[in-house]
N, C-alpha and C positions, 0 to 999 in steps of 0.2 A: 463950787466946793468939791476938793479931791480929796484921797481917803490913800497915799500910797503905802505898801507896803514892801517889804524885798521884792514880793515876785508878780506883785500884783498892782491895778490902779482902783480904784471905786470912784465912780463920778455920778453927778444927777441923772438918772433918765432925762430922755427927749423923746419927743413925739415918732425918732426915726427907731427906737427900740421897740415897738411894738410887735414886729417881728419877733424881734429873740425874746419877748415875754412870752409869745405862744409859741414858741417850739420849746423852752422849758419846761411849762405851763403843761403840754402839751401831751407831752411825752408823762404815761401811765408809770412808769421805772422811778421817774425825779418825786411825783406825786403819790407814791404808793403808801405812804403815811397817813396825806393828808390829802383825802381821793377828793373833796369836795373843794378843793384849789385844781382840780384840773377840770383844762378850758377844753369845749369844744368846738369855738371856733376863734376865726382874729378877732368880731365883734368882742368876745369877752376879753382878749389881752387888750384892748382900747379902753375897755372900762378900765381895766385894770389899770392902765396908766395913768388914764386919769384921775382915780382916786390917789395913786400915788405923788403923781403931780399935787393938786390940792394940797397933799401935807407938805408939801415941799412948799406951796406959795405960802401955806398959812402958816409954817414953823420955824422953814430953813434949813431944813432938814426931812431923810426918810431913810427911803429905800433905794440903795445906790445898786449901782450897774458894775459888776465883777469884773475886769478884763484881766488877760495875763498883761503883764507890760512887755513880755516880750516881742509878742507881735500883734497886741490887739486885738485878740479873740474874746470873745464876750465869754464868761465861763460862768455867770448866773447874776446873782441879785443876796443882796445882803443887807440889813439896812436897820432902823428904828423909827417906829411910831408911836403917837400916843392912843392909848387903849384905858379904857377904865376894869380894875378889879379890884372888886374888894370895897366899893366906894369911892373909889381914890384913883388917882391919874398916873398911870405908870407909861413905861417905855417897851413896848414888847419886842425883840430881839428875834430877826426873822435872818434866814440864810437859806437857801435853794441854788442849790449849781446844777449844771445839767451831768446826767451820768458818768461824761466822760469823762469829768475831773473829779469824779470820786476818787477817795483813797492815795489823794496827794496831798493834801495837807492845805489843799488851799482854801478850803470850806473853814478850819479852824483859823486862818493865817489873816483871811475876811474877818470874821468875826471879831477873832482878838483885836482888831485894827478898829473896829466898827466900839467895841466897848471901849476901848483906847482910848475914842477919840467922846465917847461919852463925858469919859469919866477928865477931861479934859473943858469939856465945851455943857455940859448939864450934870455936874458933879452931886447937886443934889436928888436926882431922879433914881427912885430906881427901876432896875432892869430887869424883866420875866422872859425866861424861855420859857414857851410851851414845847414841848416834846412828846412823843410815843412811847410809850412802855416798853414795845417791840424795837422801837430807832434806836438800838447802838450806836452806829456813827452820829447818830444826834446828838445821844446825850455826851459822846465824847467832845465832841465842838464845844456844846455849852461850857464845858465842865475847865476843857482846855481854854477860854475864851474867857476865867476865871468867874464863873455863877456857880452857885452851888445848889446841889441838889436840895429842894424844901420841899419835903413830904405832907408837911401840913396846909403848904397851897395847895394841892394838888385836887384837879375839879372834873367831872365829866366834860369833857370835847366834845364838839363839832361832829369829828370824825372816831371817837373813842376817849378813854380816859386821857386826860392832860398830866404828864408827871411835868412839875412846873421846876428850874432851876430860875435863882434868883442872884442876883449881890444889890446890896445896899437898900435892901426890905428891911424893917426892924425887927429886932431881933425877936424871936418869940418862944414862948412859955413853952416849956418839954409837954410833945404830947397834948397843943392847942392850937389855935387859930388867934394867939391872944399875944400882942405886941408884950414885951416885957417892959413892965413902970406906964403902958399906954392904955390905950381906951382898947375895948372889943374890937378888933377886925368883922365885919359885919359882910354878908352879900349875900 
């Protein structure tokens, strides 16, 4: 399963990426958000694949492989899994390039391609970014990748507070946690 874009391709990992998981992984710059996704050694990019693999045998889906198309350089990892919040089984909305493609547009260009193809192939799910409060360039991805900022998700992180962006969460009460005409949002 491929994911292209104008300038870009997205394709499944394979056992031969483990490498470029831990040189993204790896690199403190790409991870400076989210310090507790950085690996330090290739033992952890191998788990890493292989939890990724797993969702891919058990979905058909995940977390795809970045490349430019123009000459096949790996330019990070983009992708969707299933995660539970809230109760309930959503899609969490992950993108990591390595630094050198920052500030080219190709981090939103994955993305937008990566919801695209959601909202094509699991049109009923919906989709959470987690982000940093601090991550501009995140939340512009998100935002440009059509989620919208939801303040009322919003949880303590891993690594610091989560400002969560969402599409196709139901709609909810000004000022709650409460689906509007639903039951309690609960967690």
């Amino acid at each position: 399963m491929e994911i292209v874009t104008a300038r870009l391709a997205l394709r499944r990992p394979v056992a031969a990426d483990v490498d470029a998981i831990y040189e993204v992984h790896r690199d403190p710059e790409a991870c400076h958000h989210n310090p507790s996704d950085l690996l330090a050694t290739r033992t952890g990019a191998e788990d890493v694949f292989a939890r990724w693999d797993e969702h891919w045998r058990r979905h058909g889906f995940g977390y795809w492989v970045v490349t430019a198309r123009a000459d096949g350089t790996t330019l990070g990892f983009c992708g969707l899994k299933f995660v539970r919040f809230r109760d309930r089984e959503v899609l969490n909305l992950f993108y990591r390039l390595a630094p050198a493609a920052w500030g080219s547009g190709m981090g939103t260009e994955a993305a937008t391609g990566v919801v695209r193809w959601a909202g094509e192939h699991l049109p009923d799910w919906p989709i959470l970014a987690r982000v940093r409060p601090g991550n501009v360039a995140s939340q512009s991805v998100a935002q440009r990748a059509g989620l919208i900022r939801s303040p009322a998700l919003d949880e303590p992180g891993e690594d610091g507070p989560d400002w969560m962006y969402a599409i196709r969460w139901p709609a909810l009460e000004p000022g709650t946690d409460h689906p509007i005409g639903g039951q309690r949002a609960t967690g």
